[in-house]
C-alpha positions as CSV (number, residue, x, y, z in Angstrom):
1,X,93.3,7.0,186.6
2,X,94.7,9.6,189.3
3,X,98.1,9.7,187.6
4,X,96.7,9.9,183.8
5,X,94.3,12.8,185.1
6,X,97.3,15.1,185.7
7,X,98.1,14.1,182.0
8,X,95.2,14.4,180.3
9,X,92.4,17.3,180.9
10,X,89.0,16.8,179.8
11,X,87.5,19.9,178.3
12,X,83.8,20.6,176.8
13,X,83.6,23.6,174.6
14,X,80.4,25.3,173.5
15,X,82.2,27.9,171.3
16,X,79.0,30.3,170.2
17,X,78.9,33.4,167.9
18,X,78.2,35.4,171.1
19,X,79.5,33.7,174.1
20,X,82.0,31.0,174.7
21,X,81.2,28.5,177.8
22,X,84.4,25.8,179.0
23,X,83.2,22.8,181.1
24,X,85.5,21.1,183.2
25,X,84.7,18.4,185.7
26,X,81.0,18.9,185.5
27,X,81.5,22.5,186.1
28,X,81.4,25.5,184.2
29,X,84.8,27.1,184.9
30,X,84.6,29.7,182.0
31,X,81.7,31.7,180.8
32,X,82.8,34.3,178.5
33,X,81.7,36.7,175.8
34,X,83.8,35.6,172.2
35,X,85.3,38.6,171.6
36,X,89.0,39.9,171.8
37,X,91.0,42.7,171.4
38,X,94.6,43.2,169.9
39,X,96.9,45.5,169.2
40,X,96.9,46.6,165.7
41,X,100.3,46.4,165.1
42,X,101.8,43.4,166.7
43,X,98.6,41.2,166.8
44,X,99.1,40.6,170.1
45,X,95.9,39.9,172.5
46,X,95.1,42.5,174.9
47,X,92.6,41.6,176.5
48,X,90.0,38.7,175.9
49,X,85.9,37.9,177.0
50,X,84.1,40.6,179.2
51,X,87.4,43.2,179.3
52,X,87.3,42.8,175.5
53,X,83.5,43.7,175.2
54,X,83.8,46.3,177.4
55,X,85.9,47.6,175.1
56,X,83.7,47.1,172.0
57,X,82.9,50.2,170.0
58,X,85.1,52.2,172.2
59,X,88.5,51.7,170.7
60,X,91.2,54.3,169.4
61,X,93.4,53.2,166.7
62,X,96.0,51.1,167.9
63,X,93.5,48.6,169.3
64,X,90.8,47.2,167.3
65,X,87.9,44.7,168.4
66,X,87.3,41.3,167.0
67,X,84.4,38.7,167.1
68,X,86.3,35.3,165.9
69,X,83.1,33.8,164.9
70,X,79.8,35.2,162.8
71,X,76.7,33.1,161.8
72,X,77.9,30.4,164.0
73,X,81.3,29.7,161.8
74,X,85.0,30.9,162.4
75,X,85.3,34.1,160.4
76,X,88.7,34.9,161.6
77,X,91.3,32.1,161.9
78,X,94.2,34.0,164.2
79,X,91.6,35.8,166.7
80,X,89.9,32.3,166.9
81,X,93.2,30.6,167.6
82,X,94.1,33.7,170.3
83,X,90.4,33.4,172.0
84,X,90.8,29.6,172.6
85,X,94.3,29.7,173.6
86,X,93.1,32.5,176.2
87,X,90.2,31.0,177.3
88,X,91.9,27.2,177.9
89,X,94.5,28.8,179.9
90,X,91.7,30.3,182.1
91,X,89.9,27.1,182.7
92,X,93.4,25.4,183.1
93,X,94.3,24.8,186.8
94,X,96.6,27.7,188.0
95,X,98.8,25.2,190.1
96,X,100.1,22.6,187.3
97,X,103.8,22.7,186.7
98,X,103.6,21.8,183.0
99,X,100.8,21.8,180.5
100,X,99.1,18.6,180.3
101,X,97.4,17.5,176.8
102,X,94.0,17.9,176.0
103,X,90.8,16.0,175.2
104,X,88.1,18.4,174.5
105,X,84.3,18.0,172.6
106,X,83.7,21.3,170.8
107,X,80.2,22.0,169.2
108,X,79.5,23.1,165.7
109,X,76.5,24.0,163.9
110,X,74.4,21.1,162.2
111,X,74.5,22.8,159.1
112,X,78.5,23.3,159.5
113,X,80.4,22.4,155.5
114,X,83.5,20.3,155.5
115,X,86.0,23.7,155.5
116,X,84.1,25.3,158.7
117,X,84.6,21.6,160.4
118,X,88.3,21.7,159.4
119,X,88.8,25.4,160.8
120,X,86.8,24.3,164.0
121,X,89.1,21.2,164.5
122,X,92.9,23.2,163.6
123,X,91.5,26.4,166.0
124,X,91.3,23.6,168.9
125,X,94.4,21.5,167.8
126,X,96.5,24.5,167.6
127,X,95.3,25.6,170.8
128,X,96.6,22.8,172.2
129,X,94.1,19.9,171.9
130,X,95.1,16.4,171.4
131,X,92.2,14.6,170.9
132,X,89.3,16.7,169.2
133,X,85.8,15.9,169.0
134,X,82.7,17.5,167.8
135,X,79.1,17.3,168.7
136,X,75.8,18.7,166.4
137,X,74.9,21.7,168.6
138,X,71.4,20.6,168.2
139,X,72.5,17.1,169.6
140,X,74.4,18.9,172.5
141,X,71.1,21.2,173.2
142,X,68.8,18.1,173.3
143,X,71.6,16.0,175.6
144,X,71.5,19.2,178.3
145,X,68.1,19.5,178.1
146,X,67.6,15.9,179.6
147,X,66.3,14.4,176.5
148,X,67.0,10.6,175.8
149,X,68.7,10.9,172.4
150,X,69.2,7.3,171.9
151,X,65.4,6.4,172.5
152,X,63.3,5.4,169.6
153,X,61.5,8.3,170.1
154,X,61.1,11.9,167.9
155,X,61.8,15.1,169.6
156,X,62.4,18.6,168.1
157,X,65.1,20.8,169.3
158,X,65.1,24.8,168.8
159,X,68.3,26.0,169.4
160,X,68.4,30.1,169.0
161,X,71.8,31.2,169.6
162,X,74.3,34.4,168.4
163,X,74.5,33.5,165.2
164,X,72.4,30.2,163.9
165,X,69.2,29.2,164.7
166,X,69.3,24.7,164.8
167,X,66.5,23.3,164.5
168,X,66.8,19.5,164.6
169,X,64.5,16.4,165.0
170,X,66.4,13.7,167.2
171,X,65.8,9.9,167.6
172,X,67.7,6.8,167.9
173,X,70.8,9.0,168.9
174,X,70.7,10.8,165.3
175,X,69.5,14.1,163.4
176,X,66.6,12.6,161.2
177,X,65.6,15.7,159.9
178,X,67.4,19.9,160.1
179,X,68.0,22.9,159.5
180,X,70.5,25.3,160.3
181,X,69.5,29.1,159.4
182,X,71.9,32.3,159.7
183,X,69.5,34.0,161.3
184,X,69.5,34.1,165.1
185,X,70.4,37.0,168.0
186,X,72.8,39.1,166.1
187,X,69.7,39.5,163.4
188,X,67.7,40.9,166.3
189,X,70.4,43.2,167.2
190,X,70.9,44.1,163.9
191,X,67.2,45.0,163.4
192,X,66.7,47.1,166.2
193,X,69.7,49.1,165.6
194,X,67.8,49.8,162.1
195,X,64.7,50.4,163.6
196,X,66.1,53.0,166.1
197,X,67.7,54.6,163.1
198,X,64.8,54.6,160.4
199,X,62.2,55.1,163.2
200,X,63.3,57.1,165.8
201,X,66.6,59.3,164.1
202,X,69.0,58.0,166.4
203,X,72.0,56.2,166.1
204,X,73.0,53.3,168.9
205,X,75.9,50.7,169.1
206,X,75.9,47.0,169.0
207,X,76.1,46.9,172.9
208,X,73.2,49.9,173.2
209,X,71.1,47.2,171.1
210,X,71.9,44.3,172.8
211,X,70.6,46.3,176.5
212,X,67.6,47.2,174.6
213,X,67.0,43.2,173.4
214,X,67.7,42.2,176.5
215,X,65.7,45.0,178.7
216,X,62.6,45.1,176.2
217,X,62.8,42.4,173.8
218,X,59.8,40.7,173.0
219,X,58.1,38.2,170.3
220,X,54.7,39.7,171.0
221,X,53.0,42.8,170.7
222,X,51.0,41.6,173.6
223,X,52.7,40.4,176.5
224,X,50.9,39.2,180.5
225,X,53.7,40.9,181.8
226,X,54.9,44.0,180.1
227,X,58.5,45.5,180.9
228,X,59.0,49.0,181.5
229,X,59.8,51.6,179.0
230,X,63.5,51.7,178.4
231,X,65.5,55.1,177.8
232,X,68.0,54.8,174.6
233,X,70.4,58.0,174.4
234,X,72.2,58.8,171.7
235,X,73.2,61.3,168.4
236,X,70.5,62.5,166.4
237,X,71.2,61.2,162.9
238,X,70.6,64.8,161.4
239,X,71.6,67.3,164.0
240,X,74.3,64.9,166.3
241,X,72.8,66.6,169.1
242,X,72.0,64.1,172.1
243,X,68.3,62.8,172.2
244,X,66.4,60.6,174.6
245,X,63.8,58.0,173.4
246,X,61.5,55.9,175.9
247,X,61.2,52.5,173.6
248,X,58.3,49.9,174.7
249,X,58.7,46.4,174.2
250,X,55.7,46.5,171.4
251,X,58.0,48.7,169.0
252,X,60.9,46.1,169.5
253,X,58.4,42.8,169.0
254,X,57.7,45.2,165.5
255,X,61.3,45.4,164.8
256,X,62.6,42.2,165.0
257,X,58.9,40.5,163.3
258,X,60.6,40.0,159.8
259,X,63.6,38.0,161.5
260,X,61.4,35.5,163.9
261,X,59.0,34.9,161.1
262,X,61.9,33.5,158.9
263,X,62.5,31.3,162.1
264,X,59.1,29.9,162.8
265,X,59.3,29.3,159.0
266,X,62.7,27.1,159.0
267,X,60.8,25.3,161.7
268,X,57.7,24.3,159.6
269,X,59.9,23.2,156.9
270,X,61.0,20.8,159.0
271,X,58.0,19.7,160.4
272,X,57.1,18.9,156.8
273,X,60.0,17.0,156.1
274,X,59.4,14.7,159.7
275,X,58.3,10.8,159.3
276,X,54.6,10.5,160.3
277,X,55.8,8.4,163.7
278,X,58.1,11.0,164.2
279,X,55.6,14.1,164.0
280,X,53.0,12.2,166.3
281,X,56.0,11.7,169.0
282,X,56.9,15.5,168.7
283,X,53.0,16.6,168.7
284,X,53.0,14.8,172.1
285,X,56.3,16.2,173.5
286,X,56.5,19.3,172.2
287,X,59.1,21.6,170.9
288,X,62.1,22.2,173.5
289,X,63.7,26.0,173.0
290,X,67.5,26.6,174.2
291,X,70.2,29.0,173.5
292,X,70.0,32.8,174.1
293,X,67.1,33.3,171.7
294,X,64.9,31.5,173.6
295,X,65.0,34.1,176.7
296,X,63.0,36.4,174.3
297,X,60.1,37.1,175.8
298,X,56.7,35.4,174.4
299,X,58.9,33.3,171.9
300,X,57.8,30.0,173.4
301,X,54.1,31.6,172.7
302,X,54.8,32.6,169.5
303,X,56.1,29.4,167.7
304,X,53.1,27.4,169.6
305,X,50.7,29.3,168.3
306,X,52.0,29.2,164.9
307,X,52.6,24.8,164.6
308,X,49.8,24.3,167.2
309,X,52.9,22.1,168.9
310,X,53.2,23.0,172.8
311,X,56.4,24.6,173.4
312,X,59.0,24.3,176.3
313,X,61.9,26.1,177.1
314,X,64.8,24.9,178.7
315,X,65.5,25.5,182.4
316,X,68.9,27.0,181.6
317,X,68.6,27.8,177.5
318,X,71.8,29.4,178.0
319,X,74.0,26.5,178.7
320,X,72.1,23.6,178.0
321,X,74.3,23.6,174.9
322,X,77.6,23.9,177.2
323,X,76.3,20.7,180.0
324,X,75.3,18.8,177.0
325,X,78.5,19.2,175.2
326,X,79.9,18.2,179.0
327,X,77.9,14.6,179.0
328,X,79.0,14.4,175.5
329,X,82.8,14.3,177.1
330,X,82.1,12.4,179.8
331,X,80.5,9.5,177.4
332,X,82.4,9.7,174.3
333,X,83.3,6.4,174.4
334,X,79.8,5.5,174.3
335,X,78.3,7.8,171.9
336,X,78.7,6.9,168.6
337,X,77.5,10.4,166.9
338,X,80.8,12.5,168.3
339,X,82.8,12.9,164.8
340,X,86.2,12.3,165.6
């Protein structure tokens, strides 16, 4: 095994609409946002991840900006293909004197059609992968959250990420039962960038949003522990003279109500299309949250009040895709729902 390890090198990859995680050894050895940037006229990557988003809405004209993937799918072939070859070569040791092949487990959306598989699959094998495999991200979510996937047993995982919302009920080491919705973090984004605009004149950025989600997002109008006002700056839509706007957390739980109550409806739908056995072993475990989404504050709250179904989050929503995907890897021999 010692000489085919310098041969062979195990990657899992949790490639997400918003932020790209590589696992390696049990460790996460690249966390990155999926974004890069290239120059217009030769293609060529300039830079790639956090330098790249820095960058983000702040571009002249010979550089441009580009998110490889929207709604959880690969929207641009090339950039993908540049992001993955980047991001490999970061998690790749440093010391090696030639490339060795790789094995890698990459995640895709339940709801994923034959053509976004394929795309998923030549993005990795052109970036250097030997043997591919994929994993359900609900599957991977459910795997890092410490669920037994392979019991006989019903459990319902939530998985809110960048650009899909998975909801999926797991037992016996399959997806009995899901849904895979396009509406997820870049929705709330999206939404409070309109509400600044139709509410409050101003005009922000993608990345002004994303502070404002992240600083004073919230799925209630009522919370036990309120943020703090946060200050937005930006033009005035009619005069393009700089303005200042304290926004509470109760103006963004307004905002982005249209988007969460299409999620907490995708959920009931599948509640209604759960076996009876099933339904009783999910009304006793509850629903497990993951991915980005479920950081929103009150969310858990929210959807339990609404199915009258406890709700947990995940102790790490963020990457309990990623360490799933990473278990996947490490068992692949052994679990029979990777498709090859």
């Amino acid at each position: 095994m010692g000489l085919l390890s310098f041969l062979t090198q195990e990657i899992a990859i949790d490639l997400g609409t918003a932020n790209t995680i590589i696992i390696k050894n049990d460790k996460i050895v690249v966390d990155e946002p999926s974004i890069i940037a290239v120059h217009k006229q030769s293609g060529k990557m300039f830079a790639l991840g956090e330098k790249a988003r820095q960058m983000h809405g702040k571009t002249h004209d010979e550089i441009k900006t580009i998110r490889p993937l929207r709604d959880g799918v690969i929207a641009d072939f090339n950039a993908a293909e540049l992001m993955l070859r980047g991001l490999i070569k970061m998690a790749s040791s440093k010391n090696s004197l030639f490339t060795p092949s790789l094995k890698m487990v990459v995640c895709i959306p339940s709801g994923s059609t034959e053509v976004e598989v394929r795309a998923v699959r030549d993005s990795a094998e052109h970036a250097g992968g030997r043997d591919v495999f994929m994993i359900h991200e609900p599957m991977a979510a459910a795997i890092g959250i410490g669920i037994d996937v392979e019991a006989p047993e019903g459990n319902m995982v939530v998985d809110i990420g960048g650009g899909t919302t998975e909801i999926a009920v797991i037992s016996l080491g399959g997806i009995v039962t899901n849904k895979s919705i396009r509406i997820a973090g870049d929705d709330f984004t999206t939404d409070i960038q309109e509400y600044m605009r139709h509410q409050h004149n101003i005009k922000i950025g993608e990345r002004s949003a994303e502070e404002i989600k992240i600083r004073v997002g919230s799925a209630l109008p009522e919370l036990d522990n309120p943020p703090e006002d946060y200050m937005v700056r930006g033009p005035h839509q009619m005069t393009a003279l700089p303005v200042e706007i304290p926004v509470s957390y109760q103006e963004i739980a307004h905002s982005l109500e249209k988007s969460l109550s299409k999620i907490e409806t995708a959920i009931l739908n599948v509640l209604e299309q759960t076996p009876p056995e099933l339904y009783a072993d999910i009304f006793r475990n509850g629903i497990f949250l993951a991915g980005g989404g479920a950081l929103l504050r009150g969310i858990d709250k929210r959807i339990s009040s609404k199915t009258n179904i406890p709700v947990h989050i995940a102790d790490d929503p963020l990457h309990a895709v990623a360490r799933g995907t990473g278990v996947a890897l490490k068992n692949s021999d052994k679990f029979s729902f990777l498709i090859r």
